[in-house]
Structures are given as structure tokens and as C-alpha cells.
C-alpha positions as CSV (number, residue, x, y, z in Angstrom):
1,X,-106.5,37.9,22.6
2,X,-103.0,39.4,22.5
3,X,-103.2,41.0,26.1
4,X,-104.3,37.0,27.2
5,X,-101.4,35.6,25.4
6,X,-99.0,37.8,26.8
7,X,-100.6,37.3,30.4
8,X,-100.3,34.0,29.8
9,X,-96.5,33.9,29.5
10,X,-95.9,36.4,32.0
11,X,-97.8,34.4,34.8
12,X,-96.3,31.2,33.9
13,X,-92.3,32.7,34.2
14,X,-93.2,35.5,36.7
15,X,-94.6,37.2,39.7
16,X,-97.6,39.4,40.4
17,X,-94.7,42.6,40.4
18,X,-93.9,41.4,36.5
19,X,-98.0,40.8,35.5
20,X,-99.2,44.5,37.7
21,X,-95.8,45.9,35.3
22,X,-96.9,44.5,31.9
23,X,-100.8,45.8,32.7
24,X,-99.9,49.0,34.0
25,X,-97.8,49.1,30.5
26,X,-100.9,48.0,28.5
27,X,-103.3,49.8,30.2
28,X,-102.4,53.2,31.5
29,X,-105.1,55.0,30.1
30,X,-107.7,53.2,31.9
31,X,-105.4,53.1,35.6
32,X,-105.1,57.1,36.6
33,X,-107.6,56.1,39.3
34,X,-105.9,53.7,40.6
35,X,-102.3,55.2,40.0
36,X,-102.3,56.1,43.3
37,X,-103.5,52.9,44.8
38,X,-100.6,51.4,43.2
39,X,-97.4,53.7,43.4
40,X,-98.9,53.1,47.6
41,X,-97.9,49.4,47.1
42,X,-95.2,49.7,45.4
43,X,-93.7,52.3,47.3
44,X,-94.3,50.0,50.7
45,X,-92.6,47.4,48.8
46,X,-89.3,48.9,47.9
47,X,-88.7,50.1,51.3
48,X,-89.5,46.3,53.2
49,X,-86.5,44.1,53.0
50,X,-86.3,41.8,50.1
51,X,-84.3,39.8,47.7
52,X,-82.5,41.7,45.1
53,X,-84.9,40.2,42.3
54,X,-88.0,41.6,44.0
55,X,-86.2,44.7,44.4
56,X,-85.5,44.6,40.6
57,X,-89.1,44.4,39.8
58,X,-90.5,47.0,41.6
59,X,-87.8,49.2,40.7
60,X,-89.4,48.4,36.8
61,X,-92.8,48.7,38.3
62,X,-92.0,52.2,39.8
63,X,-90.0,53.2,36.6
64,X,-93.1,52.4,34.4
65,X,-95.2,54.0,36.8
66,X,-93.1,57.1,36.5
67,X,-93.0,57.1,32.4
68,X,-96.5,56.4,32.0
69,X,-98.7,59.1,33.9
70,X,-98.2,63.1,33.8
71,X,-95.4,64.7,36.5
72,X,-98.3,66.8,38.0
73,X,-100.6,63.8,38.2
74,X,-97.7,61.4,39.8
75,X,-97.1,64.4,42.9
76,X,-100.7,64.7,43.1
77,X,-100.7,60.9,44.1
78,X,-97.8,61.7,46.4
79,X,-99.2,64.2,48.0
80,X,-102.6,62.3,48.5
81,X,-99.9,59.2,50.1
82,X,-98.2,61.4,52.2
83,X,-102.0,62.4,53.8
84,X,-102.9,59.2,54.2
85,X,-102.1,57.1,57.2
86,X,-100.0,54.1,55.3
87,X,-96.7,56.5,55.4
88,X,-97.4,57.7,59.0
89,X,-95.9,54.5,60.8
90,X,-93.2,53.7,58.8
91,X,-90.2,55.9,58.2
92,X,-88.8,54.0,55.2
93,X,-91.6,54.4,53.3
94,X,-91.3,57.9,54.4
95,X,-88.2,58.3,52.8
96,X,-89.1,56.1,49.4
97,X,-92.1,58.1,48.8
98,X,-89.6,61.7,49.2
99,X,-86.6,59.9,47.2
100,X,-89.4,59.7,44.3
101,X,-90.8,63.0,44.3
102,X,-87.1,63.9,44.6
103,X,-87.0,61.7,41.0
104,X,-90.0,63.5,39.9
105,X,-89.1,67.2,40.6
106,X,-85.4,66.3,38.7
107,X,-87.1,65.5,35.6
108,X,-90.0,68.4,35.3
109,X,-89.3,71.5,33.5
110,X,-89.5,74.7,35.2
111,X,-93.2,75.5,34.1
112,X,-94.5,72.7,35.2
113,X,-94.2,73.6,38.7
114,X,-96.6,76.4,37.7
């Protein structure tokens, strides 16, 4: 009931990007499947053009993204993007995808690169 009342006043006063940001937040646990799927999207979203307040919320999707899965599981699903053939044709998702694992690698510790 809480997760329905909370959808409830997301959807009315916001986007998909705000509702996909509030699930990934409640559900986390359940998405490392799909983590992939979705850093892919977001990822292609951040480098199309857009306004400034679309650009705001998938910055916050990215950032919870980036909080709430593992380092090693995060470059994994990098890794698995750069392989794919999404990032092949477009250079500034190229250069997203690299400016987050760029992110990523700032914030792990030495021995997690082990």
C-alpha cells in the first residue's frame, strides 16, 4: 500500500525518469538483472539533447543507480554496454558511458579493482 501511494503522487506531479528513480530506490534488491537494461537507457538519455529538467532527472536516476548496486557489479554492466551494439553508433553515448566508469573507478578503493 505504501509503494501505491507513493506511485500515486509521483505519477500525478512527474515523469516516467522520476517514477523508474523512486522504484529503482524501493526496489533495488529485486533490479540487478535489469540494472543493466536501465543504466543503457539512461545513459542514451543523458547524451541526446534535452531540456535542463530532463537532464536533472536522469542525472538523479544515474546517481541512484550509482549508490544503489555494488562498484564491481555497476562496471560489469558497463562492460556488457560497451559489447553491445547500442554504444557502437553513437559517440556521445560513447563518451557518457566512459565519463561514468570514470565516476565509478574515482570512488572504488584500491582492492576492489582486485
Amino acid at each position: 500500500k505504501q509503494w501505491y501511494q507513493r506511485r500515486v503522487a509521483i505519477t500525478a506531479g512527474g515523469t516516467t525518469l522520476d517514477v523508474l528513480d523512486e522504484f529503482l530506490a524501493l526496489y533495488r534488491t529485486n533490479l540487478t538483472d535489469w540494472g543493466a537494461t536501465i543504466l543503457a537507457k539512461a545513459l542514451y538519455l543523458q547524451s541526446m539533447k534535452q531540456t535542463q529538467s530532463n537532464f536533472d532527472r536522469v542525472m538523479r536516476l544515474l546517481d541512484t543507480l550509482h549508490r544503489s548496486f555494488p562498484y564491481d557489479l555497476q562496471l560489469t554492466w558497463c562492460f556488457s554496454i560497451l559489447d553491445s551494439r547500442q554504444v557502437n553508433s553513437n559517440a556521445k553515448m560513447k563518451g557518457t558511458l566512459l565519463e561514468y566508469m570514470s565516476c565509478t573507478f574515482d570512488v572504488m578503493g584500491p582492492v576492489q579493482f582486485i
